[in-house]
Backbone as CSV, one residue per row, in Angstrom:
resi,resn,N_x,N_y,N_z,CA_x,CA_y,CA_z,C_x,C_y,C_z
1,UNK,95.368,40.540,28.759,96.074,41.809,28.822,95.228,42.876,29.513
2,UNK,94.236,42.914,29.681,93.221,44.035,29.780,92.719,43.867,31.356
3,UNK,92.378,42.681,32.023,91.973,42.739,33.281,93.530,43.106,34.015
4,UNK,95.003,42.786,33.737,95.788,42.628,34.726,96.609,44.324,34.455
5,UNK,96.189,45.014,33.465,96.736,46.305,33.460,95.471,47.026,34.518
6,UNK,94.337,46.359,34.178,93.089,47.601,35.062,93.318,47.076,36.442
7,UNK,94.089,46.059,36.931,94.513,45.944,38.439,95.518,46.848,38.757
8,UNK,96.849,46.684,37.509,97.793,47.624,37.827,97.177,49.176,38.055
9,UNK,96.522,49.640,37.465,96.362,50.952,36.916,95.421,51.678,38.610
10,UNK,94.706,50.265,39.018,93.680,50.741,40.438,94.514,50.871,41.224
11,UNK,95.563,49.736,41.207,96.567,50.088,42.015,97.409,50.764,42.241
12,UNK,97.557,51.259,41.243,98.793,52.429,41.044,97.895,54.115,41.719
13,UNK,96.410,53.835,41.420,95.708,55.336,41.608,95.529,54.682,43.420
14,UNK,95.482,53.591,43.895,95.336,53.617,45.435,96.536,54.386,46.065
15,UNK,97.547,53.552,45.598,98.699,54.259,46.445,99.342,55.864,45.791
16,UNK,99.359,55.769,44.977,99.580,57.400,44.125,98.482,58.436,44.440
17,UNK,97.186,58.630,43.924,96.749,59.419,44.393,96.391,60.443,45.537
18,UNK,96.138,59.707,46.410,96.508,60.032,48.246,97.820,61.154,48.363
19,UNK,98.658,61.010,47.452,100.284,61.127,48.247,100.438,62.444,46.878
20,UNK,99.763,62.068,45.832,99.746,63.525,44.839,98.779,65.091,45.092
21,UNK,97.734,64.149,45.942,96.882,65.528,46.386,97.251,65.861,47.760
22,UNK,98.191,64.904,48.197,98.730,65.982,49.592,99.413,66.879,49.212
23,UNK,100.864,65.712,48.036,101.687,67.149,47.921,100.887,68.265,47.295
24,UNK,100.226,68.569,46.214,99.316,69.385,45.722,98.638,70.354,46.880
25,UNK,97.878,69.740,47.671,97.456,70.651,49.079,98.122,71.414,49.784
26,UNK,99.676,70.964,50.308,100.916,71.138,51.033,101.522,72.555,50.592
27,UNK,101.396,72.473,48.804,102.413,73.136,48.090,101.123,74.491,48.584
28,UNK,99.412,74.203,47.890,98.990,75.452,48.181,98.291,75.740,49.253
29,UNK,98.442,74.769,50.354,98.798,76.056,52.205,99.722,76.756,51.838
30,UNK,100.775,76.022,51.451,102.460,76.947,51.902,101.773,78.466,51.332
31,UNK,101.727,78.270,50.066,101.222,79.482,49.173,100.109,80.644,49.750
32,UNK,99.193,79.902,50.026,97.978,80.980,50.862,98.717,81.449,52.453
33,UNK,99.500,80.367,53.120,99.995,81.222,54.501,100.694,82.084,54.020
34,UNK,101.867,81.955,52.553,102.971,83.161,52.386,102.173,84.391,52.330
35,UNK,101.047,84.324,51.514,100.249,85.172,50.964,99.694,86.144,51.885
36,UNK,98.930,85.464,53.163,98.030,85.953,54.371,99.357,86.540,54.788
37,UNK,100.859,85.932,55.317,101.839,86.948,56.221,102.587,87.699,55.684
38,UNK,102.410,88.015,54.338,102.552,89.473,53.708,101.623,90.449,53.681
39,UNK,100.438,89.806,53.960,99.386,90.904,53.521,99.031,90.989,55.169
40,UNK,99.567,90.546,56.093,99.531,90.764,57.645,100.738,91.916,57.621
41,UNK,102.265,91.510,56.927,102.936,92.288,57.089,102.700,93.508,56.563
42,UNK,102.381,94.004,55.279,102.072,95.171,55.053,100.656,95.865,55.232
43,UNK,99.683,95.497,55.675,98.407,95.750,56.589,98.424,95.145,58.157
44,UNK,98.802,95.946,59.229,99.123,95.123,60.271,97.706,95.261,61.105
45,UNK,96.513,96.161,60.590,95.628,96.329,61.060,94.272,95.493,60.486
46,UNK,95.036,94.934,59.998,93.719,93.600,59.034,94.087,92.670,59.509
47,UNK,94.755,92.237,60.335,95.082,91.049,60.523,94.305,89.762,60.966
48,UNK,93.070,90.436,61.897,91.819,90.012,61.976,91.745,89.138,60.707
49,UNK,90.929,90.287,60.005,90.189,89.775,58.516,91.281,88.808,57.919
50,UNK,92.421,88.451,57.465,92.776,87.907,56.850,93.882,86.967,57.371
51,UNK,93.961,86.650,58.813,93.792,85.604,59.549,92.423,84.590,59.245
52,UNK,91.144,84.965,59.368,90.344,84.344,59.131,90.008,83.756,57.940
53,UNK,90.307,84.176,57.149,89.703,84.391,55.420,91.033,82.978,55.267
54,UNK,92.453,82.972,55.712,92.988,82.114,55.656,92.890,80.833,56.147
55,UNK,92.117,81.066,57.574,91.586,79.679,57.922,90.459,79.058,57.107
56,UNK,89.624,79.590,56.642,88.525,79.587,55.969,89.591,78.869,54.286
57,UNK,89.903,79.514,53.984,90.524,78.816,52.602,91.528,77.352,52.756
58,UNK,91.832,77.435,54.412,93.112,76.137,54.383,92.231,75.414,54.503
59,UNK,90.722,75.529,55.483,89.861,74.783,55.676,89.752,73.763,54.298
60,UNK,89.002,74.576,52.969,88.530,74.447,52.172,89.881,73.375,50.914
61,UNK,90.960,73.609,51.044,92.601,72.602,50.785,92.270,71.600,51.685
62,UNK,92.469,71.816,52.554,92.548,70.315,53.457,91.640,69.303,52.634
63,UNK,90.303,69.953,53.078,89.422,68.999,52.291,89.073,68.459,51.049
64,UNK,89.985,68.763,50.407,90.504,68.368,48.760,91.394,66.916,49.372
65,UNK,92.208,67.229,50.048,93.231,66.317,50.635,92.113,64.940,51.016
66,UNK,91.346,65.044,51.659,90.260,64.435,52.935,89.502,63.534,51.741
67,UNK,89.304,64.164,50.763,88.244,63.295,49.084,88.866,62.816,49.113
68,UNK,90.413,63.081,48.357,90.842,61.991,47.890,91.537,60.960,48.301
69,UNK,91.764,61.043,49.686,91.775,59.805,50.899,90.306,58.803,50.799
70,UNK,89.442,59.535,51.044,88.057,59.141,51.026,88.072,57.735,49.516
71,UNK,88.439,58.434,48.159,88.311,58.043,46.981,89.321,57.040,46.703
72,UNK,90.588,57.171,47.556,91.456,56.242,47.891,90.956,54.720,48.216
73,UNK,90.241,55.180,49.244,90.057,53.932,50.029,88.734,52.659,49.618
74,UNK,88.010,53.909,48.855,87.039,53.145,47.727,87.634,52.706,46.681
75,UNK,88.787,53.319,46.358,89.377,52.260,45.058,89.982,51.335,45.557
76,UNK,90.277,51.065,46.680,91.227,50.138,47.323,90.328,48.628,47.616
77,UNK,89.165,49.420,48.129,88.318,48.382,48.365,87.403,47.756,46.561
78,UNK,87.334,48.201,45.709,87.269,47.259,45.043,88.722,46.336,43.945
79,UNK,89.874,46.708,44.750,90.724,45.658,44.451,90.480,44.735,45.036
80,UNK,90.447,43.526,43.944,90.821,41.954,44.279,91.893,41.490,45.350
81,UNK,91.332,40.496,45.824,92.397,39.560,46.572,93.389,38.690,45.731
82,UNK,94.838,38.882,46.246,95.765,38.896,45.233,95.695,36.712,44.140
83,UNK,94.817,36.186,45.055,94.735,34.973,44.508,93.965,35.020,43.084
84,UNK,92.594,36.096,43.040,92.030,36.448,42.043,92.607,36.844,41.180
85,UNK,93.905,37.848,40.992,94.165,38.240,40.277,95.258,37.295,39.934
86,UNK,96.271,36.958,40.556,97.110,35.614,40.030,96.074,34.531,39.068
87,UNK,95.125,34.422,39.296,94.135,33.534,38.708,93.959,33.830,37.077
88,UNK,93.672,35.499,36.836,93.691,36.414,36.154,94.770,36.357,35.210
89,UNK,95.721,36.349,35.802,96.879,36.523,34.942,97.020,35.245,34.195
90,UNK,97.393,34.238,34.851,97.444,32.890,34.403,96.751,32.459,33.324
């Protein structure tokens, strides 16, 4: 019972995780651009400063996104080849 749930469970965080911290990332760009083109719209003379300050923070999202691709692909790689785990189960 215990080795063929901790296959399910790696497997489930290979393909799930990746696709939960995009949407997670996605949702807060949307949020920081709404944020920066209101505060462009009602300061039209900052736009400089907080143009930048926004690249600087999407920078810093993305790369939340970029780990857990990274962390993805290390959990991926210590899944078994599916004969091992048929072996496993049996």
């Amino acid at each position: 019972m215990g080795t063929e749930f901790y296959f399910a469970a790696l497997a489930l965080a290979c393909g799930c995780g990746t696709a939960i911290a995009a949407l997670g990332c996605g949702i807060g760009q949307g949020l920081a651009t709404k944020g920066a083109l209101e505060g462009v719209a009602r300061q039209p003379e900052a736009a400089n400063r907080i143009m930048t300050l926004l690249i600087i923070g999407l920078a810093l999202i993305e790369s939340l996104t970029i780990y857990a691709l990274v962390l993805g692909f290390m959990l991926y790689g210590k899944l078994p080849d599916p004969a091992t785990i048929l072996n496993a189960v049996n």
